[in-house]
C-alpha positions as CSV (number, residue, x, y, z in Angstrom):
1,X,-28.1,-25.1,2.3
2,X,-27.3,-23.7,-1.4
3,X,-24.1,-23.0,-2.1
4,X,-22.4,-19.2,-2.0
5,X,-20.8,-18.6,-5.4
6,X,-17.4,-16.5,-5.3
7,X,-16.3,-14.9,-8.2
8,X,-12.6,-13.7,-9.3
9,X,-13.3,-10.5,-11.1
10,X,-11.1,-9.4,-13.4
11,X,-9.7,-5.6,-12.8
12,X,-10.7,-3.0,-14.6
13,X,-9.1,0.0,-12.9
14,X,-6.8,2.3,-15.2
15,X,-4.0,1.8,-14.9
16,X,-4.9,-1.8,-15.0
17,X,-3.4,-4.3,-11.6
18,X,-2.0,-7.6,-12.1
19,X,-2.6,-8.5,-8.6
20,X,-5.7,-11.2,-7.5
21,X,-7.6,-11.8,-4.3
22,X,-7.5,-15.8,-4.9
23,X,-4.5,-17.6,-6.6
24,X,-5.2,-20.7,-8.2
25,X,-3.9,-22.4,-5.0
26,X,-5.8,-20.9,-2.6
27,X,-9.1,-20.9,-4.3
28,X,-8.3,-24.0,-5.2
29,X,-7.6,-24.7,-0.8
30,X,-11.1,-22.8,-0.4
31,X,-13.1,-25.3,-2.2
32,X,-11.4,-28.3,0.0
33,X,-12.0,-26.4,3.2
34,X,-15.7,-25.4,1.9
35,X,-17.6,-28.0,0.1
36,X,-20.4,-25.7,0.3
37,X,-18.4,-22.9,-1.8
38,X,-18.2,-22.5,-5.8
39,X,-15.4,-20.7,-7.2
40,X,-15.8,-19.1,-10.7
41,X,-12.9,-17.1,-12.1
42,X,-13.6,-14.4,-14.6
43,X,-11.7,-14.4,-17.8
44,X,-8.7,-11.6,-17.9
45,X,-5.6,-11.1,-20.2
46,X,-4.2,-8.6,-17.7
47,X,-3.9,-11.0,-14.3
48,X,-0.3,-12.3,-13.2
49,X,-1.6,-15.5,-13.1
50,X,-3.0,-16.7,-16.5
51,X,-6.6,-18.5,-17.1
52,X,-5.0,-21.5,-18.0
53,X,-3.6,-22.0,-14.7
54,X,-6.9,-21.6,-12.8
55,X,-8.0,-24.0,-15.3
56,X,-5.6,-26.1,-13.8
57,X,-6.7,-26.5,-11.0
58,X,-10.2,-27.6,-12.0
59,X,-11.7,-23.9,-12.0
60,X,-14.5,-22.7,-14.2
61,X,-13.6,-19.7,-16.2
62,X,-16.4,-17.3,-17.4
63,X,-17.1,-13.8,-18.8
64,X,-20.4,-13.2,-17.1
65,X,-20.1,-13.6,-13.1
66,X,-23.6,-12.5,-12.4
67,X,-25.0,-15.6,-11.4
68,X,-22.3,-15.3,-8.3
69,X,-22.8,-13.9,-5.1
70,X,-19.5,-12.7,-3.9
71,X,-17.5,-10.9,-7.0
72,X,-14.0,-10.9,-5.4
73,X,-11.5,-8.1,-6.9
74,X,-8.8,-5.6,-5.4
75,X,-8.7,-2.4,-6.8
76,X,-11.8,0.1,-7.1
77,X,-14.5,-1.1,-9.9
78,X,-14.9,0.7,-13.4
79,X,-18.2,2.9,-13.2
80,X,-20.6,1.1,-15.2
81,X,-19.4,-2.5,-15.1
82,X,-21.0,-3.2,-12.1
83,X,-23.6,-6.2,-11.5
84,X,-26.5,-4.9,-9.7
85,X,-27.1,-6.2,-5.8
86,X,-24.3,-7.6,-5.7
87,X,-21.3,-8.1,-2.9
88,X,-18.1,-6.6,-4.3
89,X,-15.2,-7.7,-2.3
90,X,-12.1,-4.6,-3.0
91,X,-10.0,-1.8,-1.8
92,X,-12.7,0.9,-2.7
93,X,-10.7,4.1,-0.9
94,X,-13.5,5.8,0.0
95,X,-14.1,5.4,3.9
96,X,-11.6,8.6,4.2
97,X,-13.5,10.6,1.4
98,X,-11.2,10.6,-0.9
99,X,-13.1,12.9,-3.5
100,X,-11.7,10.8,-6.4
101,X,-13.9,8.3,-5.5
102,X,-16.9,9.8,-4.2
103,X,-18.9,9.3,-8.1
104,X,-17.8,5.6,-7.4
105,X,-19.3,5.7,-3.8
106,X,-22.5,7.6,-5.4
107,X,-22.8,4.7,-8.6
108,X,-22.6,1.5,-5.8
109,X,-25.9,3.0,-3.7
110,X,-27.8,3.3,-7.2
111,X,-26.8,0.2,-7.7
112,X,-27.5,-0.8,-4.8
113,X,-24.2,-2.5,-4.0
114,X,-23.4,-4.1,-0.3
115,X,-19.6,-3.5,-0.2
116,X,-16.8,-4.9,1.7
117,X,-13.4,-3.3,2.0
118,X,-10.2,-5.4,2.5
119,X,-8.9,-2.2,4.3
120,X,-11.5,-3.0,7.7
121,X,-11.5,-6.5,7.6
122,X,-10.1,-6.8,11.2
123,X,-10.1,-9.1,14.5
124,X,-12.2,-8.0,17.7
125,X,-8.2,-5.6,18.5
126,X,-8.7,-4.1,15.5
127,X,-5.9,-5.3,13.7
128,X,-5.8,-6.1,9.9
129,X,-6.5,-9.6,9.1
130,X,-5.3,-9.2,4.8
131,X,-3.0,-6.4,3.6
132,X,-0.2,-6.1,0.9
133,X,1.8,-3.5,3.3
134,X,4.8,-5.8,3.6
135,X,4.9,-6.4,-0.8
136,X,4.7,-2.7,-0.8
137,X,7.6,-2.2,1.6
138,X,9.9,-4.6,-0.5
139,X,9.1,-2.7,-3.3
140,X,9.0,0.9,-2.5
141,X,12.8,0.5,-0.6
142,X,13.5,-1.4,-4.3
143,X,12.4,1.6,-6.3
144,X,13.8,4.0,-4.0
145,X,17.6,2.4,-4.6
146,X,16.6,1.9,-8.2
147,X,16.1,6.2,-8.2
148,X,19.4,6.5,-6.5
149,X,21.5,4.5,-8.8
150,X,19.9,6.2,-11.9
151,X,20.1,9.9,-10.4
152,X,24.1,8.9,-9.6
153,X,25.1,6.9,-12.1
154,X,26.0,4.6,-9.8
155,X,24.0,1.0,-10.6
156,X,21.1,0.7,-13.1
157,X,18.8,-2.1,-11.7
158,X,15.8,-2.7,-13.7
159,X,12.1,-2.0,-12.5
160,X,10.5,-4.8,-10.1
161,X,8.1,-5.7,-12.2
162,X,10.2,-6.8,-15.2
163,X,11.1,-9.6,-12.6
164,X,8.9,-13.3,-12.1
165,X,8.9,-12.8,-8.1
166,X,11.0,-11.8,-5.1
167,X,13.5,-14.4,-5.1
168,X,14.4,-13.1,-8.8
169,X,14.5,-9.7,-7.6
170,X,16.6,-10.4,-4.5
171,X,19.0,-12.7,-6.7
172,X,19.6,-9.4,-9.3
173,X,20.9,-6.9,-6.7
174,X,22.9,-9.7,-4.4
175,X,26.2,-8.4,-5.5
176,X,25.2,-4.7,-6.0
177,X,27.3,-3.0,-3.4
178,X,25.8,0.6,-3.3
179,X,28.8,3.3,-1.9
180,X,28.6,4.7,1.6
181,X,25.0,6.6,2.5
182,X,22.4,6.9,4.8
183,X,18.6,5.5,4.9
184,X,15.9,6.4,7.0
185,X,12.7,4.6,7.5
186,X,9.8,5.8,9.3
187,X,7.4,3.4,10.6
188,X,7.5,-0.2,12.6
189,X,4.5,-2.2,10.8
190,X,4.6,-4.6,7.8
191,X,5.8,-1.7,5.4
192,X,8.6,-0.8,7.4
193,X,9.8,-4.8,7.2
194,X,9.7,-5.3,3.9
195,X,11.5,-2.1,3.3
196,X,14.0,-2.6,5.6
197,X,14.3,-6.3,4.4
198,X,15.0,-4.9,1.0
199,X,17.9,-2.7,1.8
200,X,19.4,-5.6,3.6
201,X,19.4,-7.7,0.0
202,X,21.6,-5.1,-1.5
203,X,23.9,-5.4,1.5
204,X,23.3,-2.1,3.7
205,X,23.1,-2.7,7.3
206,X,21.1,-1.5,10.1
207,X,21.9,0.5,12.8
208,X,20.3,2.5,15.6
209,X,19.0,6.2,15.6
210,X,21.0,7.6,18.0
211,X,24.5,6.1,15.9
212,X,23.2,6.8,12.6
213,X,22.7,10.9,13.7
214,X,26.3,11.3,15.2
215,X,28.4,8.6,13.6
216,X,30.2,8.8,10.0
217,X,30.2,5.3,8.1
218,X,32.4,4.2,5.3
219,X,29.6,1.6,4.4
220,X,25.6,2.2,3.5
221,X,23.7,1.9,6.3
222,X,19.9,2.4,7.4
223,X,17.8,3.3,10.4
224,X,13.9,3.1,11.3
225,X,12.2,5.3,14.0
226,X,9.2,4.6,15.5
227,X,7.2,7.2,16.7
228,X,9.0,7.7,19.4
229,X,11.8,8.7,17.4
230,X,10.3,11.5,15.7
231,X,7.6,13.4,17.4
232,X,7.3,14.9,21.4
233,X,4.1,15.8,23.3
234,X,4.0,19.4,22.8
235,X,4.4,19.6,26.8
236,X,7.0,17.4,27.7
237,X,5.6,14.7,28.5
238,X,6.5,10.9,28.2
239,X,5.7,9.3,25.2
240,X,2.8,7.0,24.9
241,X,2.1,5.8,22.2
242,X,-1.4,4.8,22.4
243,X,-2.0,8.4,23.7
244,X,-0.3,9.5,19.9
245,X,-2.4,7.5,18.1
246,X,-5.5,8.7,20.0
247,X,-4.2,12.4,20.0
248,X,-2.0,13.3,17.1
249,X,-3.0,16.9,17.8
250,X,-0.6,17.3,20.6
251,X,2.5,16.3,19.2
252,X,5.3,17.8,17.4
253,X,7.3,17.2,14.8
254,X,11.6,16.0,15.7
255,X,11.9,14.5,12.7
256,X,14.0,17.6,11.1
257,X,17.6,16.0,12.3
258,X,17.5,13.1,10.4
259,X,16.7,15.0,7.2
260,X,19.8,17.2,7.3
261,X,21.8,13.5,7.8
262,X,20.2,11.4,5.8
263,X,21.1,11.0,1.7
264,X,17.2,8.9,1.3
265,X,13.9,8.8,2.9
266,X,11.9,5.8,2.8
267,X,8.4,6.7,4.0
268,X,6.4,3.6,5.6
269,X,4.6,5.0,8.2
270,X,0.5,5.4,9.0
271,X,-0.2,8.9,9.5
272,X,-3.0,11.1,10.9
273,X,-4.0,14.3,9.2
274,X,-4.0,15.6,12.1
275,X,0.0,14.1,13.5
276,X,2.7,16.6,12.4
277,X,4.3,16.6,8.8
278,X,7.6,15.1,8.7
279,X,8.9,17.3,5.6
280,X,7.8,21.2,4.9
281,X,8.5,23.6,2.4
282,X,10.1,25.6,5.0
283,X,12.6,22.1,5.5
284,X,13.6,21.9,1.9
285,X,14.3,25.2,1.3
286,X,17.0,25.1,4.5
287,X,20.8,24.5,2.8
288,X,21.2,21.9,5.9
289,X,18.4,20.0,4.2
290,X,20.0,16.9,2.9
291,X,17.4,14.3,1.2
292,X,18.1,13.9,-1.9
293,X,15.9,10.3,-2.8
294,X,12.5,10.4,-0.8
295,X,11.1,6.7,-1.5
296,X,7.3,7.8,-0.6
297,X,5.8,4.5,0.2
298,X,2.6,5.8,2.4
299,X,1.9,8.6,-0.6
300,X,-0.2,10.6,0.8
301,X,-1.3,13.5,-1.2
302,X,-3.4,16.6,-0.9
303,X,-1.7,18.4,2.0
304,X,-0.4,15.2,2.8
305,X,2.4,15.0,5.6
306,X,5.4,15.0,2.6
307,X,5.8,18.5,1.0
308,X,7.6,16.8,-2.0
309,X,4.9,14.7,-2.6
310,X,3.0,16.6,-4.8
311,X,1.0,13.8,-6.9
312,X,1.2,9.9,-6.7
313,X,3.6,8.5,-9.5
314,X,2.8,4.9,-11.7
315,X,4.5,2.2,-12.1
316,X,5.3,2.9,-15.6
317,X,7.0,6.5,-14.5
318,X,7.3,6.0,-11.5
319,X,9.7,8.5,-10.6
320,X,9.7,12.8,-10.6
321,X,11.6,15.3,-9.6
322,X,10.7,18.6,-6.9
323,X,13.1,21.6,-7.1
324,X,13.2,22.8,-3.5
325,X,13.4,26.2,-4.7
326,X,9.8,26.9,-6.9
327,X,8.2,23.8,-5.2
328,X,7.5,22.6,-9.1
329,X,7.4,19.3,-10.5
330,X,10.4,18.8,-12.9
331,X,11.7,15.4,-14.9
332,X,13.0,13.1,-12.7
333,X,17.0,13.3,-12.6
334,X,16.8,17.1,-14.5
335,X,19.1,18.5,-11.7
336,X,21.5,17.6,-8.6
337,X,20.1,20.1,-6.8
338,X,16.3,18.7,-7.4
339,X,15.2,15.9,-4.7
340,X,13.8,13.1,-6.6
341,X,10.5,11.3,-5.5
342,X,9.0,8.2,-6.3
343,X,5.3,8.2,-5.5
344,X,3.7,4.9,-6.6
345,X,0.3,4.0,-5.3
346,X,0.0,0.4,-6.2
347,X,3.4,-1.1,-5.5
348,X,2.4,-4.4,-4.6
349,X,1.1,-4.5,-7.8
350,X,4.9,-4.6,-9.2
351,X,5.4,-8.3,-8.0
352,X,1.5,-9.6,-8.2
353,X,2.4,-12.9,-7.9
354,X,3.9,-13.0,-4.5
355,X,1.4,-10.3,-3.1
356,X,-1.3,-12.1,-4.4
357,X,-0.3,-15.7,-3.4
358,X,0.3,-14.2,0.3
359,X,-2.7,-11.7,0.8
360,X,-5.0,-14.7,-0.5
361,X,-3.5,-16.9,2.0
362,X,-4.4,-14.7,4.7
363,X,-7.5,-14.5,2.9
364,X,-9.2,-18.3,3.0
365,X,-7.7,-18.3,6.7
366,X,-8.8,-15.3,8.5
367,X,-11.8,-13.8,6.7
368,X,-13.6,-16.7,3.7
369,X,-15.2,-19.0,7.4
370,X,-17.0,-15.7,8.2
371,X,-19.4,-16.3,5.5
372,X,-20.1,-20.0,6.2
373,X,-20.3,-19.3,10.6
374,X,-22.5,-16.4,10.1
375,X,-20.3,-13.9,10.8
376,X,-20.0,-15.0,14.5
377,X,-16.6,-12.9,15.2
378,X,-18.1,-9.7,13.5
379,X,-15.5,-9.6,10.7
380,X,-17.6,-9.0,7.8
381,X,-19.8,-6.4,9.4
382,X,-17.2,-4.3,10.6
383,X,-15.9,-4.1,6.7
384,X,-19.2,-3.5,5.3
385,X,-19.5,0.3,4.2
386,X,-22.5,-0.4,2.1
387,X,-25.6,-2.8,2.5
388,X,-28.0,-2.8,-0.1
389,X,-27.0,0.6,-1.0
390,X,-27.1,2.2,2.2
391,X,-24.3,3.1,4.3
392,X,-23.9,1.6,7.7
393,X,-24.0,3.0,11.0
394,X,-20.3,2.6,11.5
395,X,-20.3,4.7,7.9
396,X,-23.1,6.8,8.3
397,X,-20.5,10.1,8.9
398,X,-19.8,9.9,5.1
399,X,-23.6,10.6,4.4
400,X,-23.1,14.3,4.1
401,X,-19.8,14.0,1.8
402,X,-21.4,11.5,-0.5
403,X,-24.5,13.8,-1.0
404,X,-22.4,16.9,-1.2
């Protein structure tokens, strides 16, 4: 049997990520539990973890990686640097035509690419097997404090990804004691956690929904809703959610309390185009509207189920301001009376160590045997969007959109 050759691409998105799909440990635990596996890391300036410590570790660096089989990256590929017939292993965001990407899409079938997104990589329940939800979490609920301190004057923290890891992080903000407010969360997966982890680390404590609406603290404190929390079926009856997730379309929103209590909004929640929107521009412009941080973790934009989030933010700027009365885009901390957003689509990407070292983990465990057992559990066909070009049947319904 001749060996399958993974590569480590390097990224060439702009802005450029830090983060990796195999840490020098890992791949380095891949070869060990795959003798019939070669590793080949290609060379990159930009990565959290330098060349020299792949080297390390006995890996082979090089600038050309198309002698390899599996080229290994995590965000979407430049247009033009791709290696023909090849298997590109990334987050492509294109499965929910997002039009962005559709020339990238278009450029993979010419090249007759078979692609493989980290995003549907999942067991026979459908549940993820690799995501950096929770690293995003820890550092949206980060930046979201970081906006609050800077629009008050009340702390100035530095950016997350001035810090080596998490543990740095965490140690920064252990005595920062921010004055009494009130957090909510939306959401109950690995987001949510690392958010709500977060706030804990700067000392604000968690209570339930039903206190944090009727009850005045003299110390911060936070809350997360499920979906149970904030929507209703549209006719009264009991919630289920596996019946919301099937039929957004016949809920309604109930969200609107919390926003006329709550001083931030840390959005970490999955949602449905077709679920309701948690903040309008009918919302904002009400006096009783309250939010003045919104901590947009799920950014979803175009319509999306935010009002104020009118474009995703970088990690370089990551923060802007939306005065509720023109529904404009200003400087972020021009006004008071402004809500200020942070937007960032690539948090993880703010501590790329940690993310990466976990995500790759996950990785060589749940997803790497699936090319050496022939796929027995399914787990590489369900991911694969593209095959020699061509979409798949379980893709086929972006046919139309990609020839559009």
């Amino acid at each position: 049997m001749s060996k399958i050759k993974f590569a480590v691409i390097k990224e060439t998105k702009t802005p450029p990520d830090r983060r990796t799909p195999l840490t020098p440990k890992t791949a380095k635990k891949l070869l060990e539990n795959f003798p019939e596996a070669e590793v080949f890391i290609q060379k990159s300036n930009l990565r959290a973890f330098k060349d020299e410590e792949y080297q390390a570790v006995g890996l082979p660096l090089t600038d050309d990686v198309s002698n390899c089989d599996i080229l290994m990256g995590v965000k979407e590929v430049k247009i033009g640097t791709f290696v023909p017939e090849k298997t590109y292993m990334i987050f492509a965001h294109v499965a929910k035509k997002q039009e962005h990407n559709k020339e990238l899409l278009k450029e993979m079938i010419r090249q007759k690419i078979t692609l493989i997104d980290y995003e549907y990589l999942t067991d026979e329940n459908n549940r993820r097997l690799v995501a950096f939800g929770y690293w995003a979490g820890v550092v949206g609920a980060y930046n979201g404090m970081r906006a609050w301190g800077l629009k008050f004057k009340e702390f100035n923290i530095p950016p997350a990804h001035t810090f080596h890891d998490k543990k740095q992080m965490y140690g920064h903000i252990k005595n920062i004691r921010p004055k009494p407010m009130k957090i909510v969360i939306t959401g109950g997966g690995r987001v949510a956690t690392g958010a709500a982890e977060t706030l804990q680390n700067f000392g604000i404590k968690e209570v339930i929904p039903e206190l944090f609406l009727i009850e005045k603290f003299d110390y911060p404190v936070f809350t997360r809703l499920d979906p149970a929390h904030y929507v209703r079926h549209k006719e009264g009856k009991e919630f289920d959610l596996w019946h919301f997730f099937k039929h957004p379309e016949e809920y309604v929103s109930t969200f609107e309390p919390y926003t006329r209590i709550a001083d931030m909004y840390i959005a970490a929640h999955f949602w449905n185009p077709l679920s309701p929107k948690f903040i309008t521009r009918e919302m904002v412009e009400n006096p009783k509207f309250n939010i003045k941080v919104i901590a947009d973790i799920s950014c979803d934009v175009d319509n999306g189920p935010i009002a104020t989030t009118i474009r995703a933010s970088s990690i370089a700027e990551p923060f802007y301001d939306y005065n509720p009365k023109t529904h404009k885009e200003e400087p972020p901390f021009s006004s008071p009376e402004n809500i200020t957003v942070m937007a960032v689509d690539n948090l993880p990407g703010e501590l790329p160590r940690d993310a990466s070292e976990a995500f790759s983990e996950a990785l060589v465990e749940k997803v790497i045997p699936a090319f050496f057992n022939g796929d027995k559990d399914g787990i590489l066909q369900r991911a694969t969007i593209l095959k020699n070009g061509k979409l798949t049947e379980k893709f086929a319904y972006l046919n139309e959109w990609v020839n559009s």
